[in-house]
FILUM-732083 format. One line per 3 residues: number of its first residue (from 1); their letters; for each residue x, y negated, z negated of C-alpha. Coordinates in steps of 0.5 Angstrom, whole numbers, padded with zeros to 4 digits, m for minus. Example, Ala and Ser with C-alpha at 12.3 -4.5 7.8 and 13.67 -1.06 7.14 Angstrom:
<marvexs>
1> AS> 0025:0009:m0016  0027:0002:m0014
</marvexs>
This chain:
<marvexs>
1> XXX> 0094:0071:0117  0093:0068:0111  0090:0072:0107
4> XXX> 0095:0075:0104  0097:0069:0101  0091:0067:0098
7> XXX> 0090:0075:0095  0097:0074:0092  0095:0067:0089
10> XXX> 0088:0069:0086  0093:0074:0082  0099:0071:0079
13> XXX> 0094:0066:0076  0090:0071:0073  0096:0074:0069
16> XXX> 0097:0067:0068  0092:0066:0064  0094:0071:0058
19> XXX> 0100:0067:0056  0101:0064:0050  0106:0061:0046
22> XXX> 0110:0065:0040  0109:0063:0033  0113:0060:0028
25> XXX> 0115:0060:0020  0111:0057:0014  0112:0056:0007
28> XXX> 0108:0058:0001  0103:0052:m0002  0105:0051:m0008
31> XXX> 0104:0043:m0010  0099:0041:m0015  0093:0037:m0013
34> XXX> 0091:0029:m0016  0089:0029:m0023  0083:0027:m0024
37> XXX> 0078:0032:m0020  0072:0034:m0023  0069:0038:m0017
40> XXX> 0069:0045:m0017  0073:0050:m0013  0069:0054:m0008
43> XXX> 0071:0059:m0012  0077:0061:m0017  0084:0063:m0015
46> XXX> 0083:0070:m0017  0076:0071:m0015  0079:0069:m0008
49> XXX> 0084:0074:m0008  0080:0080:m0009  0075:0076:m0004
52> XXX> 0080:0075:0002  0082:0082:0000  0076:0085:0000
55> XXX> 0074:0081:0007  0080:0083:0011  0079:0091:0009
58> XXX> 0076:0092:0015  0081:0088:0020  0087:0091:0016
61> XXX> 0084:0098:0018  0083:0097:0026  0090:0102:0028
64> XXX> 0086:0103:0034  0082:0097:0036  0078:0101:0041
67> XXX> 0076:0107:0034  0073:0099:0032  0066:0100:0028
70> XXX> 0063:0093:0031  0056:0094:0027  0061:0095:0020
73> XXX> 0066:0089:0022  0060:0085:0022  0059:0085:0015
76> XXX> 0065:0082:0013  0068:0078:0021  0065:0073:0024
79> XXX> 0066:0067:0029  0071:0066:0033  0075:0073:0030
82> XXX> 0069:0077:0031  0069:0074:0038  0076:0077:0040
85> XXX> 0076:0083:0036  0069:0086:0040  0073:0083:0046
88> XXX> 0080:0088:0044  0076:0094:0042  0072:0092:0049
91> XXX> 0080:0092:0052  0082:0098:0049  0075:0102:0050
94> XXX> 0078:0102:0058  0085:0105:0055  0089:0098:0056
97> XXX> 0093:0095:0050  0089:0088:0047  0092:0082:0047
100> XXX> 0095:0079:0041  0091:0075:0037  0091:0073:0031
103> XXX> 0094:0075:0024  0098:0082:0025  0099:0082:0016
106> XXX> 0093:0079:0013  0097:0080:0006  0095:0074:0002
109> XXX> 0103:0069:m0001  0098:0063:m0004  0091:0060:m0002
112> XXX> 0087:0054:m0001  0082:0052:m0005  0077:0047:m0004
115> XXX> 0073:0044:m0008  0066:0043:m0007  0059:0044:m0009
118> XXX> 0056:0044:m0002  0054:0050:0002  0057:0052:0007
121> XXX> 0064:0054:0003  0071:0056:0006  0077:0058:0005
124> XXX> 0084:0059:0007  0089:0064:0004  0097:0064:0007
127> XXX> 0099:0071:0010  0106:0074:0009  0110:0075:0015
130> XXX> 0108:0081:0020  0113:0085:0024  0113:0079:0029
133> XXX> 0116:0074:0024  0110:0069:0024  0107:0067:0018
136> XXX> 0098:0066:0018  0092:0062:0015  0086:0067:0015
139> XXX> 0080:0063:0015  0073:0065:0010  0066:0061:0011
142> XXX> 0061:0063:0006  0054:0059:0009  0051:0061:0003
145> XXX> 0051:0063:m0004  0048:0069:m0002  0052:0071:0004
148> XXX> 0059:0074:0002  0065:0070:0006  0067:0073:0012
151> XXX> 0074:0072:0016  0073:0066:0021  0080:0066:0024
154> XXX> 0087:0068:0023  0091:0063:0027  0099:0063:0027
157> XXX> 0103:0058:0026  0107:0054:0031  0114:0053:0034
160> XXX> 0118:0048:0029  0111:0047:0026  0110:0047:0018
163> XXX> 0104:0047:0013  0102:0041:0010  0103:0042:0002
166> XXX> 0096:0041:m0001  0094:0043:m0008  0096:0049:m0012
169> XXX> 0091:0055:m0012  0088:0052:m0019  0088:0045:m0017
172> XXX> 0085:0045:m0011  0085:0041:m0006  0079:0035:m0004
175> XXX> 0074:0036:0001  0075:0031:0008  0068:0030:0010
178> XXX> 0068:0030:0018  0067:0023:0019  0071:0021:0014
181> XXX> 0077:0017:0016  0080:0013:0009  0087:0013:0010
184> XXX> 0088:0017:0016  0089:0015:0023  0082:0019:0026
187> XXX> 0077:0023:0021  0077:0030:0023  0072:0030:0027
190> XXX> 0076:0025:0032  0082:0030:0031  0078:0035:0034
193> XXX> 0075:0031:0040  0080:0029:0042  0086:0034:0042
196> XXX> 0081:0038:0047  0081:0032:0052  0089:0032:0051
199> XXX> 0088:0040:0053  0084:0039:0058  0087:0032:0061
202> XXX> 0095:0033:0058  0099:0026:0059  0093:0023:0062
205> XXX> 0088:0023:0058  0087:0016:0053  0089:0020:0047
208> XXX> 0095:0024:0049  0100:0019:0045  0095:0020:0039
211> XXX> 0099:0027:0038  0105:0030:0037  0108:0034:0042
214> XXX> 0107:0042:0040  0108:0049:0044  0102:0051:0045
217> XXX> 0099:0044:0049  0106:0045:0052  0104:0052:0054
220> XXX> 0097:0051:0056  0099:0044:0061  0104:0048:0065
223> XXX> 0100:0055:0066  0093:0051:0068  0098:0047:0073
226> XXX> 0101:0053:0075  0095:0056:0076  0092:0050:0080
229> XXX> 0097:0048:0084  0097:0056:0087  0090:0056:0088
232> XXX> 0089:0050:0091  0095:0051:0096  0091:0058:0098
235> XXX> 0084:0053:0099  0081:0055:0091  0080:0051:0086
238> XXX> 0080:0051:0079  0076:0048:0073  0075:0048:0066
241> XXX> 0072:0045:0060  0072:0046:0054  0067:0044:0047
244> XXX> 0067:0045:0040  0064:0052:0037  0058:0051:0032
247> XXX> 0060:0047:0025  0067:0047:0029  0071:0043:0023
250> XXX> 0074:0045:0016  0078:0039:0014  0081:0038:0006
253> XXX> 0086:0033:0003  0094:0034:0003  0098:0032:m0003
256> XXX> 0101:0026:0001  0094:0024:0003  0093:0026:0010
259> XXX> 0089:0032:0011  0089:0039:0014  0084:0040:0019
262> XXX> 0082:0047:0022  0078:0046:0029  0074:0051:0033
265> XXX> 0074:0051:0040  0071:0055:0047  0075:0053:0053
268> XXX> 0072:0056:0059  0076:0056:0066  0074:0057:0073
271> XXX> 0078:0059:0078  0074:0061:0086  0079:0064:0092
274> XXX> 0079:0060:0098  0072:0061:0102  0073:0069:0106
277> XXX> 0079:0071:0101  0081:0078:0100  0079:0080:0093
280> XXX> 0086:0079:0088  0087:0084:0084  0086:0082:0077
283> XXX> 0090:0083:0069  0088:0089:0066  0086:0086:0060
286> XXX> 0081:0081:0064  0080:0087:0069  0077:0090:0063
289> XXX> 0073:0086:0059  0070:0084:0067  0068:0091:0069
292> XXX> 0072:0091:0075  0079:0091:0078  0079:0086:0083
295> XXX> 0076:0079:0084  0074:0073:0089  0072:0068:0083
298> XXX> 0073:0069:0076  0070:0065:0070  0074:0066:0063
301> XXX> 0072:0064:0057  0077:0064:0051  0075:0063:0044
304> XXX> 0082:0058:0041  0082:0057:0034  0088:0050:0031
307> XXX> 0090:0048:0025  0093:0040:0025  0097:0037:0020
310> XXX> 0094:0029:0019  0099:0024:0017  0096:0019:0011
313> XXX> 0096:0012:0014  0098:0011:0021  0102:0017:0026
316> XXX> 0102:0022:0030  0097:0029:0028  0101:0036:0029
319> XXX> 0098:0042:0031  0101:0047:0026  0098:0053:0028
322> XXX> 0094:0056:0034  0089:0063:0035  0086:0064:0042
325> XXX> 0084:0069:0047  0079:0072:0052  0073:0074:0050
328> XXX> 0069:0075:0057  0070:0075:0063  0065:0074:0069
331> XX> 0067:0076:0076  0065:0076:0083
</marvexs>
């Protein structure tokens, strides 16, 4: 008698899976960078124009993800964005709409440039608007020079959320080394490392008043409790886990002396029906990139890509501008 119950729950919790908060407005960087600096851009203001335009050509044509070209994407896409297109040309391929994830106008306003003499390099440029009002970061990493940048991420900004000004195109802006905590209340290493455990663990975790609050900490607590408390009422289970991509973390210095820092993150979430449960009918999206319309257990990974604005001194660090979404899906 109880069965379907646990179908029912092993359902909503894979719809839940796909939520995620909207995004918000963000402004131009304008300001100038500190006098002095004498290391040099990553690359000049008008090279990063034509290379950031050049690099998202291949994205700014995807009309139809499940026509992509994954073999040409390759040529100019890379981590966690190339991650999540193969995933939505692999959602479209089985005649489902993708997710939204990511800049949906790749038009750059302004650019950030660090300066830097070691490889690899990276960086930023500020989208215009898309139709759905949210300003992005578009992220490009070149790791040598002989390899052209390739688009990385293209995280959006935030509810309520605002870019920290860092130095003009032509000025730059200077590097954060990982480790490197100078005026700031934990190195960006340490930012990324801990806001993972405050996703994984909310107000529970020994970091969580280190971060200011911000939707898409919000969003995830209240769907993985949601999705817990279904599961384990029906006698699932759920657990997850979630680690740094490879060379996970960009960091250069504000204009008030804090720091931006982007992050790169791989979330893995497993969620098991109760022992001799009937299969649960999965989300489209996660049906197609599972291979299979039902499921009893399910492992989703997702590739999440956030953005933090790092007071100088002392304070809280923001989240300012998140990407994330499916890239595979096991199921039994």
């Amino acid at each position: 008698m109880r069965r379907p119950a646990r179908t029912t729950a092993l359902t909503a919790v894979c719809a839940a899976l796909l939520a995620l908060p909207a995004c918000a407005q963000l402004p131009a960087v304008q300001a100038p960078a500190a006098a002095g600096e004498r290391v040099p851009l990553v690359v000049q203001p008008a090279q990063a124009a034509r290379t950031a335009e050049a690099a998202t050509a291949p994205l700014q044509a995807l009309a139809d993800p499940a026509a992509t070209d994954l073999e040409a994407l390759e040529q100019r896409v890379g981590g966690p964005e190339l991650a999540l297109r193969r995933a939505a040309a692999t959602v479209a391929a089985a005649g489902v709409t993708p997710p939204a994830s990511g800049a949906d106008d790749l038009d750059a306003m302004s650019s950030v440039l660090p300066r830097q003499e070691a490889w690899p390099h990276w960086f930023l440029t500020v989208t215009e608007p898309g139709e759905d009002t949210k300003p992005s970061l578009v992220v490009l990493r070149s790791p040598s020079a002989r390899e052209p940048y390739r688009v990385w991420a293209t995280p959006s900004l935030l509810p309520g959320a605002s870019l920290p000004t860092t130095g003009a195109p032509a000025e730059g802006a200077a590097v954060v080394a990982d480790d490197e905590d100078t005026n700031l209340p934990m190195s960006p290493a340490a930012v990324a490392e801990r806001y993972a455990d405050v996703l994984l663990e909310g107000d529970a975790s020994e970091f969580a008043g280190q971060f200011a609050a911000d939707a898409y900490r919000q969003g995830v607590l209240a769907s993985v409790q949601e999705q817990r408390s279904a599961l384990e009422a029906a006698g699932g289970s759920l657990t997850q886990e979630r680690t740094l991509l490879e060379d996970p973390v960009l960091a250069v210095r504000t204009r008030d002396g804090g720091a931006l820092v982007v992050a790169g993150y791989r979330w893995t979430t497993t969620l098991r029906g109760p022992a001799g449960g009937v299969p649960g009918q999965l989300d489209p999206v996660l049906a197609a990139l599972a291979g299979r319309e039902s499921a009893t257990d399910l492992t989703v990974v997702r590739e999440e890509v956030v953005v933090f604005a790092v007071p100088p001194g002392q304070g809280q660090v923001a989240a300012v501008a998140v990407q994330s979404g499916p890239v595979s899906v096991e199921a039994s």
